[in-house]
VEXZA-544791 format. One line per 5 residues: number of its first residue (from 1); their letters; for each residue x, y, z of N, C-alpha, C, CB. Coordinates in steps of 0.2 Angstrom, whole numbers. Glycine has a CB too. Example, Ala and Ser with C-alpha at 12.3 -4.5 7.8 and 13.67 -1.06 7.14 Angstrom:
1	as	66:-28:39:62:-22:39:66:-16:39:57:-22:45; 64:-11:35:68:-5:36:64:0:39:70:-3:29
***
This chain:
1	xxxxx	-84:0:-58:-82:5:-52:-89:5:-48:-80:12:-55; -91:-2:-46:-98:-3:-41:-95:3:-34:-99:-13:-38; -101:7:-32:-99:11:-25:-93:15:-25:-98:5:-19; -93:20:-31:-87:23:-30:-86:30:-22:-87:26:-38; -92:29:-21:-91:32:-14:-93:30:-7:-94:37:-14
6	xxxxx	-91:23:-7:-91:17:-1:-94:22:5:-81:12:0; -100:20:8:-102:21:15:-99:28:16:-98:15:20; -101:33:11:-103:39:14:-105:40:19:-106:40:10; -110:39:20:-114:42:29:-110:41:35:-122:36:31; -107:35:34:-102:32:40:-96:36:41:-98:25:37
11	xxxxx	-94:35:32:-89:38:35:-90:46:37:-83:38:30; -92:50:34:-93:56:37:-93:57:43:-97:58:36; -97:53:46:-98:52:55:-90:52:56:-103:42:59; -88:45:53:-82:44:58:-78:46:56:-79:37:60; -77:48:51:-69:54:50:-67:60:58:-70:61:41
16	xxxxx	-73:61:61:-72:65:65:-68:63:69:-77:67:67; -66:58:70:-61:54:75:-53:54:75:-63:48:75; -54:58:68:-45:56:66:-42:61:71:-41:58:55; -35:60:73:-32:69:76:-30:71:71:-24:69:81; -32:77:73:-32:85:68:-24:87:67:-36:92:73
21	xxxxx	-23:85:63:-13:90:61:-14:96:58:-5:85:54; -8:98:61:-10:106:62:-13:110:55:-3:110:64; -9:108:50:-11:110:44:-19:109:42:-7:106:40; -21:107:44:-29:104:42:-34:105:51:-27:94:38; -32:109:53:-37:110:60:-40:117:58:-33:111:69
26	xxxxx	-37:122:53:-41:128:51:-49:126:49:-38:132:46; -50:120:47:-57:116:45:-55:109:48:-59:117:37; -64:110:50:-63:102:52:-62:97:47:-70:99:54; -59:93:49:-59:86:44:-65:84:41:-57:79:47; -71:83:46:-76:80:45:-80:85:40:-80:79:53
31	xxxxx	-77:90:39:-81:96:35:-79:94:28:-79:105:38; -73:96:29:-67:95:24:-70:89:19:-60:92:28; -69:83:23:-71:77:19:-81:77:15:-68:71:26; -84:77:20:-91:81:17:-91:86:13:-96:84:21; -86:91:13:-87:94:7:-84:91:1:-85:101:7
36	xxxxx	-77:84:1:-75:82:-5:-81:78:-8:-69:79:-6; -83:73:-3:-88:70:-7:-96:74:-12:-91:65:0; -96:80:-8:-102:81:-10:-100:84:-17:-106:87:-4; -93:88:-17:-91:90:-25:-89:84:-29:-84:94:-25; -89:78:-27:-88:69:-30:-95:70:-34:-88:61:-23
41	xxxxx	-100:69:-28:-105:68:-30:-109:73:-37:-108:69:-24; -107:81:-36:-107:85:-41:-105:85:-47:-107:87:-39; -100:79:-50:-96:80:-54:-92:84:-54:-98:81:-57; -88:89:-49:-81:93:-49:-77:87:-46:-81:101:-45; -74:83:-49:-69:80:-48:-61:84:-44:-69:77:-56
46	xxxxx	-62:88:-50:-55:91:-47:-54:94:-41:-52:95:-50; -62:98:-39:-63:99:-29:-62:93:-25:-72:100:-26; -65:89:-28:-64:82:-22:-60:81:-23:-67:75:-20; -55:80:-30:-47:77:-27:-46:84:-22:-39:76:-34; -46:89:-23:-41:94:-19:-43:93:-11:-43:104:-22
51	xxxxx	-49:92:-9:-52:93:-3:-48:83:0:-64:94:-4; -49:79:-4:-47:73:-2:-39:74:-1:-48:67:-8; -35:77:-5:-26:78:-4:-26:80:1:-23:82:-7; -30:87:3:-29:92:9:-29:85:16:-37:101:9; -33:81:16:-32:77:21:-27:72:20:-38:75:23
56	xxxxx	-27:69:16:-19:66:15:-13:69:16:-18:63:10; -13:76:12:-7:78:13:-6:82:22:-7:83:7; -12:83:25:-12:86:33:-10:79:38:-21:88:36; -9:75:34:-7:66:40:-13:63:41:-3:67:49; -19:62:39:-23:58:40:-22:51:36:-27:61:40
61	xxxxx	-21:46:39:-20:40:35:-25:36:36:-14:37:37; -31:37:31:-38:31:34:-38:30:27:-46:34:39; -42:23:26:-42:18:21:-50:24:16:-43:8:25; -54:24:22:-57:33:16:-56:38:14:-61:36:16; -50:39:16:-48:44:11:-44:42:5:-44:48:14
66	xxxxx	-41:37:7:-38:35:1:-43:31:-6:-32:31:4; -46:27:-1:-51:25:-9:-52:32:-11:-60:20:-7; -58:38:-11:-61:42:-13:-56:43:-17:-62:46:-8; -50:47:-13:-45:50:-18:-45:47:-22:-40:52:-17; -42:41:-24:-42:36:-30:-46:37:-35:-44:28:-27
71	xxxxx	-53:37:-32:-58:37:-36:-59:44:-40:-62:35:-32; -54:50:-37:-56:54:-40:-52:55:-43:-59:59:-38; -45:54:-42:-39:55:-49:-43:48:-52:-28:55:-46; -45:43:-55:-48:42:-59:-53:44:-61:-47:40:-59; -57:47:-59:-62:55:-64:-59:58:-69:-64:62:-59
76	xxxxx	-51:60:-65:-50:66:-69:-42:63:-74:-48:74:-62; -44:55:-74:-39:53:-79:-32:52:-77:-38:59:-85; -32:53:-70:-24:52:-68:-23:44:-66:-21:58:-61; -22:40:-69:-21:33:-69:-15:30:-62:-19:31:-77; -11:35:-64:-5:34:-59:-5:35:-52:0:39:-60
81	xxxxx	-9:41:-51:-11:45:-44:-16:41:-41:-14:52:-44; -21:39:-45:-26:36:-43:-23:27:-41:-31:36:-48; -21:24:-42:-17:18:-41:-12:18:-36:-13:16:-47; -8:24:-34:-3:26:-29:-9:27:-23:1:34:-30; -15:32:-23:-17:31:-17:-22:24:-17:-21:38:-15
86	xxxxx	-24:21:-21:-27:14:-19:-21:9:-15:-30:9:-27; -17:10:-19:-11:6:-15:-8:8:-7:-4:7:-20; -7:15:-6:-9:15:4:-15:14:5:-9:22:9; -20:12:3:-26:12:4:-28:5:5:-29:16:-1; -21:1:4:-22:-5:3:-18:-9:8:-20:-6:-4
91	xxxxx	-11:-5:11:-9:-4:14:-10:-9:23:-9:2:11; -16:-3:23:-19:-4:29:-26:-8:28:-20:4:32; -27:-9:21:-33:-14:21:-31:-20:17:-40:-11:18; -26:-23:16:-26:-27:10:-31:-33:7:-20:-29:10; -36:-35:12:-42:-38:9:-49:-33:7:-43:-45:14
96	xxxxx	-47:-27:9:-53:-22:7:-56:-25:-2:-50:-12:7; -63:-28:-2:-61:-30:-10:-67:-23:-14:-65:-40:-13; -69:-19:-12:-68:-13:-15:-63:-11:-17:-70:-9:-12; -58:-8:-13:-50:-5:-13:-47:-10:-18:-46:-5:-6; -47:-18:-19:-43:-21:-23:-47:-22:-28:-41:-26:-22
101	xxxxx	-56:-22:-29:-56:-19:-36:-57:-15:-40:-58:-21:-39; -56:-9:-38:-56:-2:-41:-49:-2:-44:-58:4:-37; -44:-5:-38:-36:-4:-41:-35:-13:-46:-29:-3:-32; -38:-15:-46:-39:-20:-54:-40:-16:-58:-46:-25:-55; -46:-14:-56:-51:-10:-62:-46:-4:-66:-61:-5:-56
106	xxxxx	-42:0:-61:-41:6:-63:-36:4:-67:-39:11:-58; -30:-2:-67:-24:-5:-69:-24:-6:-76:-23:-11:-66; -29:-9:-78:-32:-10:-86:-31:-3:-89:-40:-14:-87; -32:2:-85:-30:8:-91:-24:10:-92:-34:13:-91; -21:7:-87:-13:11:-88:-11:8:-97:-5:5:-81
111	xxxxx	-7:13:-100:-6:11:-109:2:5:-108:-1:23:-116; 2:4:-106:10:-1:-105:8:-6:-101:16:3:-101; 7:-11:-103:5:-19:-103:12:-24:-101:2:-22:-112; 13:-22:-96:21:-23:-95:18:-31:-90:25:-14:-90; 23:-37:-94:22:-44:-88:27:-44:-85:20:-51:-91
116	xxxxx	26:-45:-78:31:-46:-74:36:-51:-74:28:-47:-70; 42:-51:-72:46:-58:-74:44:-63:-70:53:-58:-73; 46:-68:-73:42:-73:-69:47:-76:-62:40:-81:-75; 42:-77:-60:42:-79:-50:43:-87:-48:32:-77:-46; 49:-90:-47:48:-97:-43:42:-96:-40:54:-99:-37
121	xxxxx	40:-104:-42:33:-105:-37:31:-105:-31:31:-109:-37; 36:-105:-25:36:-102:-18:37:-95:-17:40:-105:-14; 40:-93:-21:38:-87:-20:33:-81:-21:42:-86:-21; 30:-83:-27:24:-81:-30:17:-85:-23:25:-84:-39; 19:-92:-23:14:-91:-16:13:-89:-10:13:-96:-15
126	xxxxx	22:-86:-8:23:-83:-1:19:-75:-2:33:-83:0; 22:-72:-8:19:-66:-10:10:-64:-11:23:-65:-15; 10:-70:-11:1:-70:-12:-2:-72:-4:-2:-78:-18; 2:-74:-2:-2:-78:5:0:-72:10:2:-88:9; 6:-70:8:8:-63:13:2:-55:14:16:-60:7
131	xxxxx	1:-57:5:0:-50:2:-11:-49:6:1:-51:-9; -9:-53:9:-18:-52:13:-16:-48:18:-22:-61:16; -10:-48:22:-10:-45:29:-7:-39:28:-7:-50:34; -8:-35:32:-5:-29:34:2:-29:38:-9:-24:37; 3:-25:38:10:-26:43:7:-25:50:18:-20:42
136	xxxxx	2:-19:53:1:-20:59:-4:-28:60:-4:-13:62; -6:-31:55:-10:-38:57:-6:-42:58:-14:-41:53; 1:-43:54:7:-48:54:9:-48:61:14:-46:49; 13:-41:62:16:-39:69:11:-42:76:17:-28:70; 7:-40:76:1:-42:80:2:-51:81:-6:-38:76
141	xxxxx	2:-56:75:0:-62:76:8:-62:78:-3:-67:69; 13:-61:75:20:-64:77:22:-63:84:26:-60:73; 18:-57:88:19:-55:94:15:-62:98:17:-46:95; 8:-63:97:4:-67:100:7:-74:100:-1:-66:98; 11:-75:93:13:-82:93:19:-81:98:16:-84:85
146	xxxxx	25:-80:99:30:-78:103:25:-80:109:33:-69:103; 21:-76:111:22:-77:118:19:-82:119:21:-73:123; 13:-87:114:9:-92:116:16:-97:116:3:-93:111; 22:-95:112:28:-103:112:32:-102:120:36:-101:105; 32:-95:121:34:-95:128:32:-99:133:33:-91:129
151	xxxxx	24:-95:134:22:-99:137:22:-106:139:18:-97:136; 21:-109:132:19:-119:131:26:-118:133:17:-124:121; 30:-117:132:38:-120:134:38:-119:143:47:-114:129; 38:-113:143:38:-113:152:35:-118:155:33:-106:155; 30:-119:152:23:-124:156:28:-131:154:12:-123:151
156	xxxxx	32:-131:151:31:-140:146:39:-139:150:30:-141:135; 44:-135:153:48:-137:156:48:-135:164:52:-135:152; 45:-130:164:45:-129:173:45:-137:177:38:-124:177; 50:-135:181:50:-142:187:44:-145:191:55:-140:192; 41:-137:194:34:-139:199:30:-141:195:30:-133:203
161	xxxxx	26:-141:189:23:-141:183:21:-145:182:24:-140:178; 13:-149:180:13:-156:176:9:-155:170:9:-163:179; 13:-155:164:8:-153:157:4:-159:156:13:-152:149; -1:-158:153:-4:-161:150:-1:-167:144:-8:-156:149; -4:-172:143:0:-177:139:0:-173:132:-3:-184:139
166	xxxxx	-4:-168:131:-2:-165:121:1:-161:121:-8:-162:115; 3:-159:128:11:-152:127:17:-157:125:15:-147:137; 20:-160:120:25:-164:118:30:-158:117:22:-169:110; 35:-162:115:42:-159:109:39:-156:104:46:-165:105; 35:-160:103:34:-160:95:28:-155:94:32:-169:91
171	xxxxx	26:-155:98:20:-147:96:22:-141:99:12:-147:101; 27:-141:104:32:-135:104:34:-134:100:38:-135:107; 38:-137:96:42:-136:90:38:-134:84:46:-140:89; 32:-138:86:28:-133:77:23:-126:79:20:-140:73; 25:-124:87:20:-118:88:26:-112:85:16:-118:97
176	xxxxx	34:-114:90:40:-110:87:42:-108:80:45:-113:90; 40:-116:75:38:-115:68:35:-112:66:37:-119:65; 29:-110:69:24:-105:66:24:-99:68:19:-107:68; 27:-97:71:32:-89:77:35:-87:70:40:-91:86; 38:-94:69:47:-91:64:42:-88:58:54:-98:60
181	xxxxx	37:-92:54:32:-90:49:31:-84:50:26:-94:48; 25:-82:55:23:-75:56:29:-69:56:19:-75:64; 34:-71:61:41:-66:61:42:-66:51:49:-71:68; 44:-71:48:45:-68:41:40:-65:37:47:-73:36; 33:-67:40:27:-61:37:28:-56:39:20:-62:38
186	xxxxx	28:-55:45:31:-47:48:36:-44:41:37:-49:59; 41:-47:43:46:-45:38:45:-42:29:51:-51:39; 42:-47:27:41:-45:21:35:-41:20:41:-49:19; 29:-38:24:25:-34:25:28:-28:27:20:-37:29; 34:-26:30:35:-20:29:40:-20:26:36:-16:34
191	xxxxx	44:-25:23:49:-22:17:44:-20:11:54:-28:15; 40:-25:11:32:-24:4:31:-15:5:20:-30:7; 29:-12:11:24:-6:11:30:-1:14:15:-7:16; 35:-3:17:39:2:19:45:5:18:40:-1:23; 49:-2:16:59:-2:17:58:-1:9:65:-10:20
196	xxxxx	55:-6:4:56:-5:-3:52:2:-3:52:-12:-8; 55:6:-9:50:11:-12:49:9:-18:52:18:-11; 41:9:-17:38:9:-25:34:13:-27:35:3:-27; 31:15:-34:27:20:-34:24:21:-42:30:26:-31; 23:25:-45:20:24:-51:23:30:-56:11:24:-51
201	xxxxx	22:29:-61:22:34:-66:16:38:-65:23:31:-73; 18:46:-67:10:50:-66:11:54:-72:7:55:-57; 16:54:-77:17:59:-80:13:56:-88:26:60:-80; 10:60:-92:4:55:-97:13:51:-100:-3:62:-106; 19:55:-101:23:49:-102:30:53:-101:22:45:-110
206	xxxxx	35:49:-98:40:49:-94:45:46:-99:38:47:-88; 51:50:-101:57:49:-103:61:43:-96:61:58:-103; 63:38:-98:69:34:-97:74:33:-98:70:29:-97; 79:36:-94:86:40:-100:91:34:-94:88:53:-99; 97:33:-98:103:29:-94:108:33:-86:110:30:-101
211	xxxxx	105:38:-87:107:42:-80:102:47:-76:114:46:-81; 105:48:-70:101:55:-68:101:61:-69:101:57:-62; 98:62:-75:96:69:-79:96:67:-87:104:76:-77; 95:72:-90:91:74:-94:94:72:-102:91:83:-93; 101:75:-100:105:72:-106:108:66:-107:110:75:-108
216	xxxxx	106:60:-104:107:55:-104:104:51:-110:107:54:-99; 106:45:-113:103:44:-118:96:42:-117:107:39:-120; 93:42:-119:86:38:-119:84:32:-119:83:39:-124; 83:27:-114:80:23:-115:75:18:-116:82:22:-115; 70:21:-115:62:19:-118:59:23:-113:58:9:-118
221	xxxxx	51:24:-116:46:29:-113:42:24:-108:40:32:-120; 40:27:-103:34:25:-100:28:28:-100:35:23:-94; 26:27:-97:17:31:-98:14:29:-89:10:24:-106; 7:34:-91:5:37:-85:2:29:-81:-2:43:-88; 4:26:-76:1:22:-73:6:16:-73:-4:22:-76
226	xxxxx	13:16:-75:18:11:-75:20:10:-67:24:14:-79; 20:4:-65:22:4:-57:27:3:-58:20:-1:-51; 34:4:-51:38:1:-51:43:1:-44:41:3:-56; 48:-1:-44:53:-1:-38:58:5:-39:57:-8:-37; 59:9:-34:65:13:-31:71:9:-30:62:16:-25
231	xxxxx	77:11:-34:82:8:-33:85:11:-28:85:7:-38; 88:18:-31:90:25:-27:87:31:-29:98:27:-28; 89:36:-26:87:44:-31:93:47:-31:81:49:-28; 96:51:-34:98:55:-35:99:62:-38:99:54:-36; 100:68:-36:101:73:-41:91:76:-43:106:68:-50
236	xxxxx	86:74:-39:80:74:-42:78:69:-47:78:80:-44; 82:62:-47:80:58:-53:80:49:-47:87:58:-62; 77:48:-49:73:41:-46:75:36:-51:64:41:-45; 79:33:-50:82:24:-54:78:20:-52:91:20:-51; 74:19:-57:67:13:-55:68:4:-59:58:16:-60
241	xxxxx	66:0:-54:66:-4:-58:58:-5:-61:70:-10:-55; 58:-10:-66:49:-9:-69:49:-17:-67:47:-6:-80; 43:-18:-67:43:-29:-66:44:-34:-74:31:-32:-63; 44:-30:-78:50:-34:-82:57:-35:-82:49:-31:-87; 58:-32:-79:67:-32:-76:69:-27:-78:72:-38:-78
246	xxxxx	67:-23:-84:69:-15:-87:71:-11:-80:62:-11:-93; 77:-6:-80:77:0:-77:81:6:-80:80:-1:-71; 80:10:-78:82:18:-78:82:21:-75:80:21:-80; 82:30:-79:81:34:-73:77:40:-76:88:37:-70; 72:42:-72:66:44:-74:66:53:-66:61:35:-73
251	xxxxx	63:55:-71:62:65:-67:59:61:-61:55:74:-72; 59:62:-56:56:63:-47:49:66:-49:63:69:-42; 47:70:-53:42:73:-54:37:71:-57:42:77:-56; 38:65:-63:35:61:-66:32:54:-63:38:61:-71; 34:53:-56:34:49:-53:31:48:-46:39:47:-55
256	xxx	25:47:-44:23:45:-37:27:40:-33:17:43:-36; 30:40:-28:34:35:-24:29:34:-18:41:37:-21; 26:27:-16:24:27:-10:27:28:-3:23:22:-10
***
């Protein structure tokens, strides 16, 4: 847990910049957030989560708030919480390699060693090569690719025009190839952080029962730090799938959704 308070000085400065939602303008952000770090720094863990929440939960969405927080629900043992805010935190940075190794680092303590099912080989590379970009980085290239194909096509068909001899067919068609790529990275980068809901276990351990609620039968325990997918909710109970393929249904309370 090298730099568990990344560029302090900075950020202080620059938090001042976020807009103020209403909830959180009775004090500055910039204050706010200096006073979580300085309680970080003091060993009251549970101030800096409180002082880090109060600005996540006010709508500030910056990638320091969320490391911090991370870092301080793992102070105070919460494996789940802390992993939930590395993961928006990741969101908007996904090559941050602080942010990805503290949420390594923090993963090894979840109690449930749970292996994913296994993944066809393109897809496990699509989801790796994806999993670098953000959705505003995706959107952004898929938009630039678009119009650079536009462009080359305008220029490679207008009548008044003379392209140049390497505007071909055939480089048309591998720049529009590469549009179609970025457009499915687009896609799966907000189905990843958006359309799917996923999120963790935060409860130290959580009933999995056969329906939404209580008296349903039991089907295995999870523990504080389990990730998983949102199927539906209902009734205050969240049907999760786990990456073993296992599902259930599990209290809404016990559980952080992204």
């Amino acid at each position: 847990m090298n730099r568990l308070l990344r560029v302090i000085g900075m950020a202080v400065v620059a938090i001042g910049v976020f807009v103020c939602p209403g909830n959180v303008c009775a004090q500055d952000p910039d204050a706010i957030f200096s006073g979580a770090v300085a309680s970080y720094q003091r060993g009251q863990f549970d101030s800096a989560t409180a002082g880090f929440l109060r600005l996540a939960q006010g709508g500030i969405d910056d990638v320091r708030v969320w490391y911090n927080l991370g870092n301080a629900h793992f102070k105070t043992g919460k494996i789940g919480a802390a992993l939930a805010a590395y993961r928006r935190g990741l969101r908007l940075a996904p090559r941050d390699p602080d942010l990805n190794a503290n949420y390594r680092y923090v993963r090894l303590f979840a109690s449930d060693k749970v292996e994913p099912a296994g993944q066809f080989f393109l897809e496990a590379w699509w989801t790796a090569l994806v999993g670098r970009l953000s959705v505003i980085e995706a959107r952004w290239m898929a938009s630039l690719l678009f119009w650079l194909a536009v462009g080359l096509t305008a220029w490679r068909l207008w009548p008044t025009l003379s392209p140049p001899r390497f505007l071909t067919t055939g480089l048309l068609a591998a720049v529009w190839s590469i549009w179609l790529l970025a457009t499915a990275a687009s896609a799966t980068c907000y189905r990843r952080d958006f359309a799917a809901r996923s999120g963790f276990v935060t409860a130290v351990q959580a009933d999995i029962r056969g329906g939404p609620g209580a008296g349903y039968a039991l089907q295995f325990v999870a523990h504080d730090g389990l990730g998983g997918d949102i199927e539906r909710t209902e009734s205050g109970w969240h049907l999760v799938s786990f990456p073993n393929g296992l599902k259930g249904w599990l209290n809404a309370g016990s559980f952080e959704a992204l």
